[in-house]
SELOBA-369846 format. One line per field, with one value per residue (C-alpha): residue number from 1; residue in one letter; x, y, z. Coordinates in pm, whole numbers. Layout:
BEGIN
pos c(NUM|...) .
code c(A|...) .
east c(X|...) .
north c(Y|...) .
up c(Z|...) .
//
This chain:
BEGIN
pos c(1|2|3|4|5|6|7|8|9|10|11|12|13|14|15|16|17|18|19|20|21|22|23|24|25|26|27|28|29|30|31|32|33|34|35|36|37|38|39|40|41|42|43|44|45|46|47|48|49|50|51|52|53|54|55|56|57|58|59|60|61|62|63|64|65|66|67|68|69|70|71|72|73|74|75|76|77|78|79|80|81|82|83|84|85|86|87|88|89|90|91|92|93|94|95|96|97|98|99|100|101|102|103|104|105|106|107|108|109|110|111|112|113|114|115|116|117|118|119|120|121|122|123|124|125|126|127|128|129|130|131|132|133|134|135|136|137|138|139|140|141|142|143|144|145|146|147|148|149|150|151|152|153|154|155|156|157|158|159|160|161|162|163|164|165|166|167|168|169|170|171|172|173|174|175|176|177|178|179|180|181|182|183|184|185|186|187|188|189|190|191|192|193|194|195|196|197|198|199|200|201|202|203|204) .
code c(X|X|X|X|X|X|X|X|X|X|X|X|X|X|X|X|X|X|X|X|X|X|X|X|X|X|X|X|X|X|X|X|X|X|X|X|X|X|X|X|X|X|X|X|X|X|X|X|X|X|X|X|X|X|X|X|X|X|X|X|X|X|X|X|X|X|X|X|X|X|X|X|X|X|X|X|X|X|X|X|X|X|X|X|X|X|X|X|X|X|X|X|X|X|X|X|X|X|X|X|X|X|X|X|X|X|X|X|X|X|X|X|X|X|X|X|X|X|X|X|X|X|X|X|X|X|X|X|X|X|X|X|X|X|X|X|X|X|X|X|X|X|X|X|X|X|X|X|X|X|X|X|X|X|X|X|X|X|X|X|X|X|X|X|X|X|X|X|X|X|X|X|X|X|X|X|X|X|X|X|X|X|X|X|X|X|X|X|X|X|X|X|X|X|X|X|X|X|X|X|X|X|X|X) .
east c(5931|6116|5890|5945|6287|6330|6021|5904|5691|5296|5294|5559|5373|5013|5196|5279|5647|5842|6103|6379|6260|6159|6542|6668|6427|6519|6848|6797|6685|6956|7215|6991|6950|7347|7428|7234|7380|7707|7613|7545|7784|8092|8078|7958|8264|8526|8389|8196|8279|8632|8650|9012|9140|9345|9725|9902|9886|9936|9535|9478|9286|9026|9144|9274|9447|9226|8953|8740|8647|8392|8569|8376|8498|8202|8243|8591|8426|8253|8395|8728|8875|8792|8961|8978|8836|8987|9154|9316|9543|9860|10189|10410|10716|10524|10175|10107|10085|9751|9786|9519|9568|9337|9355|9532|9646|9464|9593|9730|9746|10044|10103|10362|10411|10655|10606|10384|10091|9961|9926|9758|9815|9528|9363|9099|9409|9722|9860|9767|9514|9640|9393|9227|9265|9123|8821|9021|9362|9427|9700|9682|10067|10259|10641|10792|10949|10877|10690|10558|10365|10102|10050|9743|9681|9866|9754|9887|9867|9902|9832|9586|9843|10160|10406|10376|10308|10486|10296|10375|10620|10832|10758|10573|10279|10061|9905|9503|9570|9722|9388|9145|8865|8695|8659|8308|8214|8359|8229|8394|8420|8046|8083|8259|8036|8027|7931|8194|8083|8277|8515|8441|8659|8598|8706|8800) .
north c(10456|10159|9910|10053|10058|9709|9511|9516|9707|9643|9641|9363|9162|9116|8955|8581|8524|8257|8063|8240|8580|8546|8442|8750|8946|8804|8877|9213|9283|9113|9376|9655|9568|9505|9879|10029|9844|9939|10265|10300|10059|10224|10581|10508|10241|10520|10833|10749|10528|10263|9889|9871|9583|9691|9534|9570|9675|10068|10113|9835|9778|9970|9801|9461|9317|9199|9416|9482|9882|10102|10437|10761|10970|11207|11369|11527|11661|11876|11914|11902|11610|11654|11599|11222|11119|10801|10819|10656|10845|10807|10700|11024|10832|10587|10716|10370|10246|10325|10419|10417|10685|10890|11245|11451|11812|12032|12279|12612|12412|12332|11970|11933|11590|11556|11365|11137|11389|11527|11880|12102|12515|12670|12990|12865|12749|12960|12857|12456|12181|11832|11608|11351|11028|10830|10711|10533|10444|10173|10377|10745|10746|10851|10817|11102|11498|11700|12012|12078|12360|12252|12438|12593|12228|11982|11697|11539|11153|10920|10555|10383|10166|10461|10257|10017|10298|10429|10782|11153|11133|10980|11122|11397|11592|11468|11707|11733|11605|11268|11232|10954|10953|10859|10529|10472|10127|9772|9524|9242|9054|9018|9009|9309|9570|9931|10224|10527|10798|11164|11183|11449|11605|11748|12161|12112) .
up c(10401|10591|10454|10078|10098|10224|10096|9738|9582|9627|9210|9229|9512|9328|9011|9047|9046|8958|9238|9035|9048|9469|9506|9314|9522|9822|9744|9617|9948|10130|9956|10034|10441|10410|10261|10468|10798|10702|10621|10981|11136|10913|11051|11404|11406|11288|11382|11724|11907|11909|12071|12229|12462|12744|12790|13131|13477|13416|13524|13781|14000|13846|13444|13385|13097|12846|12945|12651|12638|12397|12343|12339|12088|11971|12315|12288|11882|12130|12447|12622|12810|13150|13505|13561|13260|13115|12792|12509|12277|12067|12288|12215|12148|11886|11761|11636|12023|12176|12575|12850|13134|13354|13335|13595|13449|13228|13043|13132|13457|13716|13818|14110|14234|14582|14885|14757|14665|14332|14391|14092|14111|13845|13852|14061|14350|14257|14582|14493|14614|14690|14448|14639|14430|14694|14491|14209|14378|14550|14763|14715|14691|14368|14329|14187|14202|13975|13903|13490|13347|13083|12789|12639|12400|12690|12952|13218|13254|13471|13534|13859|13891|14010|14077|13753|13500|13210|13217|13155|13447|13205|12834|12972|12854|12559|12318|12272|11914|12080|12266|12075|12289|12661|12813|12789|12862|12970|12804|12911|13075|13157|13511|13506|13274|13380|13176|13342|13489|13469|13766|14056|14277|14605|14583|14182) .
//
């Protein structure tokens, strides 16, 4: 099927053509390869998967500025965000800014951050667990006092970089609609590709 859809016709190849009607061909068949590309390229572009480049410090050291990223959105058509995952979304004070943030809260959940520590209180822990952060923080210390419920369709978010991050210690939680997709890949710079792997945590 490939090879009648882009090649001509056997009918068309066993009578002699002229040089105009090979360069119509040829371009006939240009178009054709074209739609089809885009037919592809179009919806995977918009629907799949997002390039985004990453501005600031919020997420260092484990994002720099500049950092070119592939955004996974197909996963969250299907599934929830998840505990640690990376996300971009819609800044809730201007949905035409894009944000990157890590996942801390889910919802229904409790986040209470004091003394330094990120404690979350769920079903699971209704007397709370500390989150170790240790894997992805540079210094598992973040500045702040406060205690927030999450609702049934909210997350909490905050930034690698705590104490250079304008996160929901500050506008607060963002809705699941807000939420664009996972951080996927880095593609550049070169030196620097990783495809991200779903964050664990030890007794969460």
């Amino acid at each position: 099927m490939a090879l009648k859809w882009f090649g001509r016709r056997r009918q068309e190849e066993d009578v002699p053509q002229t040089p105009k009607a090979k360069a119509i061909a040829l371009i006939l068949e240009m178009v054709q390869v074209l739609a089809v590309s885009l037919a592809i390229i179009i919806p995977v572009r918009w629907f799949l998967i997002q390039p985004f480049y990453v501005q600031g410090a919020s997420m260092e050291p484990n994002f720099f500025d500049h950092e070119y990223l592939i955004i996974d959105e197909l996963s969250y058509r299907f599934g929830e965000p998840r505990r640690g995952d990376v996300v971009v979304f819609h800044y809730p004070n201007d949905p035409k800014q894009f944000f990157i943030k890590r996942v801390i809260g889910l919802p229904a959940e409790t986040v209470e951050i004091s003394d330094g520590r990120v404690r979350i209180y769920n079903e699971t822990h209704p007397n709370g667990i500390v989150l170790d952060e240790g894997a992805y923080l540079d210094q598992d210390f973040t500045a702040a006092n406060q205690t927030v419920t999450l609702k049934a369709d909210q997350y909490y978010l905050l930034g690698d970089n705590r104490s250079s991050s304008l996160d929901s210690r500050f506008f607060g939680p963002v809705q699941r609609s807000h939420i664009v997709g996972r951080v996927w890949v880095r593609g550049y710079p070169i030196d620097r590709w990783k495809h991200f792997q779903p964050q664990t945590y030890k007794d969460l």
